[in-house]
N, C-alpha and C positions, 0 to 999 in steps of 0.2 A: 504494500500500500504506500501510497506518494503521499506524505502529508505539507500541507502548507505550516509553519507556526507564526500564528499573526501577533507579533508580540514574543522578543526571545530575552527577556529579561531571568529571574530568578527560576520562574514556572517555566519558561519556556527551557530553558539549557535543563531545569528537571525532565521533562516531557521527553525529550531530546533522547534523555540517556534509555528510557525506559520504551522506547518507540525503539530505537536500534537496535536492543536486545531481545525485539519482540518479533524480529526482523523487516521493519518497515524502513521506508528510507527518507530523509530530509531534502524537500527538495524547495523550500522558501525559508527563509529565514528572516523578517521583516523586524525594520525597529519604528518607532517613530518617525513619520514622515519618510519613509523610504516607498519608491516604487517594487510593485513585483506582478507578474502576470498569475495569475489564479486559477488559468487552465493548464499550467503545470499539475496542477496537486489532484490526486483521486478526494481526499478530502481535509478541512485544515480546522485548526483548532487557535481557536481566539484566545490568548491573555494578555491582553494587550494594558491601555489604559482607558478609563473612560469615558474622551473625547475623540475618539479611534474606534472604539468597537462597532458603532453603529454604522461605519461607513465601511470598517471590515467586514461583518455579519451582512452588509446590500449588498455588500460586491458578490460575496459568495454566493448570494441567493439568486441574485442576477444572471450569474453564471454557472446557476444548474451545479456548484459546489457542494459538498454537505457538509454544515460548520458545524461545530464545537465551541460553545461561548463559557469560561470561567470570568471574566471579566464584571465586576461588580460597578457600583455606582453609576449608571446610564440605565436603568429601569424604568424612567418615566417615559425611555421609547421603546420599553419591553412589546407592545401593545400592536406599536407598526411595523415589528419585525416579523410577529405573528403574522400579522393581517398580510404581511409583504409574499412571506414563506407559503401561506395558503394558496393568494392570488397566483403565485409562480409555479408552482407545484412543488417547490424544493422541499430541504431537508433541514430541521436544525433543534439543535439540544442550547437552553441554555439551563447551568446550576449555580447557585451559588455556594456549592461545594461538594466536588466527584468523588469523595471520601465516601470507600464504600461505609466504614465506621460513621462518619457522619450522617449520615443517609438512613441509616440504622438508629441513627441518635436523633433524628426529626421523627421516624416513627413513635419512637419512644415518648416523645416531647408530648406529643398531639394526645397520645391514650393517656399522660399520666394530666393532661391539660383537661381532658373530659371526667377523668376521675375525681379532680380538685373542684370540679367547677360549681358543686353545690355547696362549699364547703370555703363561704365569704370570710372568715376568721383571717386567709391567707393572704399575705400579699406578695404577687408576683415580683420578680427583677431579674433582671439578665444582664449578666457581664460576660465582656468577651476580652481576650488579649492577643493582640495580634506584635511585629517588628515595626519598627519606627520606620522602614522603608512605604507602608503600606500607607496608601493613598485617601482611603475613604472610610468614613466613620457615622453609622456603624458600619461592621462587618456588611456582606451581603448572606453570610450564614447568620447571622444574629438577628438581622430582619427576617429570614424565612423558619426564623424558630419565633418569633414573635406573630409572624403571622398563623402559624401553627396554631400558636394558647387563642390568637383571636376566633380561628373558626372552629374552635373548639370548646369555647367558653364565653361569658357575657362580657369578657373586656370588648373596647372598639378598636383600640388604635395604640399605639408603641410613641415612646419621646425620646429622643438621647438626653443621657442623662438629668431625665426626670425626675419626679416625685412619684412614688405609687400609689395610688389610687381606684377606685371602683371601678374604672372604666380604661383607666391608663395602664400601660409597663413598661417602665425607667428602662432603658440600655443601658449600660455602664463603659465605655470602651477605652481603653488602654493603650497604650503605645510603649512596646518594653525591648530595649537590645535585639533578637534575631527571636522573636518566639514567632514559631510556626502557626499557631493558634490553639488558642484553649476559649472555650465558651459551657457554662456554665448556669442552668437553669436553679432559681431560687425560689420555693414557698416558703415564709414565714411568716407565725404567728405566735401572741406573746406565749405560750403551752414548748409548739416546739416548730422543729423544720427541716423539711424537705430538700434536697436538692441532686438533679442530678448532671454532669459532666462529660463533657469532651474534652480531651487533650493530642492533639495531632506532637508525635516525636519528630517528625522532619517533613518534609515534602515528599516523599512518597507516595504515600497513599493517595496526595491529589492527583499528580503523576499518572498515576497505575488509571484510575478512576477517568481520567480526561483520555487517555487513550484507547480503554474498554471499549469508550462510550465512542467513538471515532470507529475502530471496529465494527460496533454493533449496527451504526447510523449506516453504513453504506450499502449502498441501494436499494435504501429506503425513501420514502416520501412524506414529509409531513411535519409536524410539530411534536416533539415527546420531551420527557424529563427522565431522570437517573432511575426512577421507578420503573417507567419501560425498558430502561438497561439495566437493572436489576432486579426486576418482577419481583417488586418488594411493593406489601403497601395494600 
């Protein structure tokens, strides 16, 4: 398999080693404003940043590519990327995090979010910590674990570093030395507390996760999530 990497910063030289040894082969390697042709690649995988991704993810769709998006913070054009991927017939994954563990830990989130949810004593919070190189805050796994307790529970809506409240759930987000990321779900009440945890040990596991999902997408058609590449859920 030919893959594009749109974006070869940290993730991407990760992605790199684990595609090699998977025996796929690298045939874009894009930085920042650099040009590259797209019908090179059987299919490419976005980590880009997130004034980039949305013009990476049209090209691909454009060009009948099937993308791969980790790229976080550009979600408010989640919606026409969709709508783009439909009207074109293409193909595209996005996650905000290919961590089969991860993925495993939003399952988790959402049934113990339905279990809590009669049980107002609690108040939700969520911290995450990521490396001081990362861009955007919160996480993008921190919001789709927040979005998790909301459709699973009568909160409405998530604040960065908020107050918590009936309706609200504080992010907490951190910027520390090289942490890969840890994120951390919190119930507590004056009695006692809950809480349960992610800790990613390196970049691997997103690695492994952004390239499954590259595998899995080709030639295929449509719009899917990490659920459909791991019929988890």
């Amino acid at each position: 398999m030919k893959i594009a990497l749109l974006g070869y910063g940290r993730m991407g030289k990760e992605i790199e080693k684990i595609a090699l040894q998977r025996g796929h082969t690298i045939v874009i390697k894009s930085k920042a404003d650099s040009t590259y042709n797209i019908l090179e690649a059987d299919v490419a995988i976005d980590f880009s940043v997130p004034n980039s991704a949305v013009n990476n993810i049209s090209n691909c769709i454009e060009n009948q590519i099937p993308v791969i998006s980790g790229t976080t913070g550009w979600l408010e054009n989640y919606d026409k990327m969709v709508d783009l991927c439909n009207e074109k017939n293409g193909a595209f994954i996005y996650a905000s995090n290919f961590s089969l563990g991860v993925n495993i830990f939003f399952e988790l989130n959402n049934q113990l979010a339905k279990m809590m949810n009669t049980l107002s004593d609690y108040n939700i919070t969520i911290e995450e910590i990521h490396h001081t190189q990362k861009l955007d805050a919160p996480s993008g796994t921190a919001i789709t674990l927040a979005e998790g307790i909301i459709e699973n529970s009568s909160k409405l809506n998530w604040k960065l570093n908020g107050k918590a409240s009936e309706e609200i759930i504080p992010i907490a987000s951190k910027r520390i030395g090289d942490v890969p990321g840890t994120h951390r779900i919190n119930y507590d009440s004056e009695i006692d507390s809950i809480a349960i945890k992610h800790t990613a040990n390196n970049r691997k596991g997103f690695a492994l996760g952004a390239v499954v999902a590259a595998e899995w997408i080709l030639n295929k058609k449509g719009v899917f999530t990490m659920k459909d590449v791991l019929n988890i859920g």
